[in-house]
N, C-alpha and C positions, 0 to 999 in steps of 0.2 A: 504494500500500500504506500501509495504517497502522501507525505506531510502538504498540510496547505502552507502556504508561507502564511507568515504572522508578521504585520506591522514592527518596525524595530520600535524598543521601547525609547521614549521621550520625544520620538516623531509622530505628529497626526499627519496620515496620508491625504490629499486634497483630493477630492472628487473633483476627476475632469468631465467637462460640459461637452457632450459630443455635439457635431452637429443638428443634428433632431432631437433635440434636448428641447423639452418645452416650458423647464425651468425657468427661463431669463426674465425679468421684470416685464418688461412687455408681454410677451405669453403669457402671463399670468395677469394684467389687467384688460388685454383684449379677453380674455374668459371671462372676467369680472363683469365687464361691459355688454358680453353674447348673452349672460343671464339676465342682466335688467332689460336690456334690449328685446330679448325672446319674451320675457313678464310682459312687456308692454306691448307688443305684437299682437298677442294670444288675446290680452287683456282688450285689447283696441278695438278686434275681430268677435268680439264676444263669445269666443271658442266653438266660429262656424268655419268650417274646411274649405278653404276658398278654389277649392278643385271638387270636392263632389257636395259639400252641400253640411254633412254630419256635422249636430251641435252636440259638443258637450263639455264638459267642466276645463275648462282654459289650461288647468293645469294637468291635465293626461292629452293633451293637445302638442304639436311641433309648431315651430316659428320652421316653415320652407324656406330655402329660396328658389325663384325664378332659373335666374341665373347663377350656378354654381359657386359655394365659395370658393373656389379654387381657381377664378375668375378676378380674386384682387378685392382690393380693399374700398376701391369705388362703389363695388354695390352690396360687398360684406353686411352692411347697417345702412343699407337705404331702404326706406321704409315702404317705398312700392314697388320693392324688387323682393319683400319680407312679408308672407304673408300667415297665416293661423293655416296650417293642414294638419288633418288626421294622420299617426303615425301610421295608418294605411296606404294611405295617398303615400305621404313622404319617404317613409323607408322602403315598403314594398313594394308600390307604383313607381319605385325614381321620382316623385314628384305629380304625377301624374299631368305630363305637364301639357298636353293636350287643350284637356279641360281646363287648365290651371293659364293657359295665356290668354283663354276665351273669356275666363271672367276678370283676368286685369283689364283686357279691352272694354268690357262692359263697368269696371269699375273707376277706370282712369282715362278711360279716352282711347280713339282708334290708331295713336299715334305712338303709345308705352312702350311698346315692344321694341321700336325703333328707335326710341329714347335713350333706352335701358342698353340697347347692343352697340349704343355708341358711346354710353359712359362705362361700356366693357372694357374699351380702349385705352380709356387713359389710366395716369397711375398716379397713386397717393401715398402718401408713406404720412404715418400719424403718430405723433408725438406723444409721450407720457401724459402731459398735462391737457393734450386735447382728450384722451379716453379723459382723466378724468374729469373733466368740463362734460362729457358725453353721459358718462356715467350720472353726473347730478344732472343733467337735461331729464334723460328718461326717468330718472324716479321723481319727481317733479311733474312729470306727463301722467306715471302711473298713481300719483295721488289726485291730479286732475279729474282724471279717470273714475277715482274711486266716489268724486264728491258730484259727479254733474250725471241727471238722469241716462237713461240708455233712449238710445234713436232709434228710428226704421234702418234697418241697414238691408239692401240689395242683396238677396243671394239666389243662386241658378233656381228655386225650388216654390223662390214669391218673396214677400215682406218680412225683416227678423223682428219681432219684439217680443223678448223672453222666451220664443220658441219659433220651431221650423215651422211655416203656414203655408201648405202644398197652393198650390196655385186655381185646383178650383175651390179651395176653401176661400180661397185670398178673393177669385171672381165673383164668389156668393156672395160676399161682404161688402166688394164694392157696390156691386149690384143693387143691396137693401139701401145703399146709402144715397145712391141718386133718384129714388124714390119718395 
């Protein structure tokens, strides 16, 4: 059998930082920032799947994105390139992203997709003190959030408030109302 080596004594050995080492200060506050960022996404979306439709509790919900993060730091934390999907959609569909450009267009405009694949392009490189300037942004938004009523929000299936309202429920309702 072989001896492991052992440290000489009154020497502490240094842990070396490899490459992909996700140690480093920055790595550690862009995490910091994906978690307030992802809270306010989910929170924003009222935890409906912005590719098929499914509401439910924000927090067993994914913050997707559109455009991969492996695309840069332009659309990392851009907030309509980030939208609330089911970990169906997200992990097992790849995004589903089909569905999932169909309702940016109807939620942003017929122009987002084009927007988005040209702020693909450029690059940004963010500062310590910008995450955290970033970081107090969103929880600031997600206390927003906590204190002002919930809206109609648009989704593939009819009108959101407080629940999914299939569309001919949503018809019947308009229907009594212009009577």
């Amino acid at each position: 059998m072989k001896k492991r080596k052992q440290p000489r004594k009154g020497k502490k050995r240094v842990k070396k930082l490899d490459k992909r080492s996700k140690s480093t200060p920055g790595a550690k506050i862009k995490k910091s920032l994906w978690k307030v960022f992802s809270e306010y996404i989910r929170q924003r979306d009222g935890g409906i799947c912005i590719s098929c439709g499914k509401k439910d509790f924000w927090r067993k919900m994914d913050a997707g994105h559109y455009i991969p993060k492996t695309a840069g730091l332009m659309l990392y934390f851009d907030e309509r390139n980030v939208n609330c999907q089911c970990t169906y959609c997200n992990r097992w569909m790849h995004g589903n992203l089909t569905k999932y450009a169909i309702a940016l267009r109807e939620k942003y405009g017929e122009t987002i997709l084009e927007e988005l694949d040209k702020k693909r392009k450029e690059f940004k490189k963010i500062s310590i003190p910008e995450y955290q300037k970033m970081i107090e942004e969103y929880k600031t938004k997600i206390q927003e959030l906590k204190t002002k009523p919930a809206k109609l929000i648009r989704v593939n299936f009819g009108w959101y408030k407080g629940e999914i309202v299939k569309l001919k429920e949503y018809n019947e309702k308009s229907n009594l109302n212009r009577r």
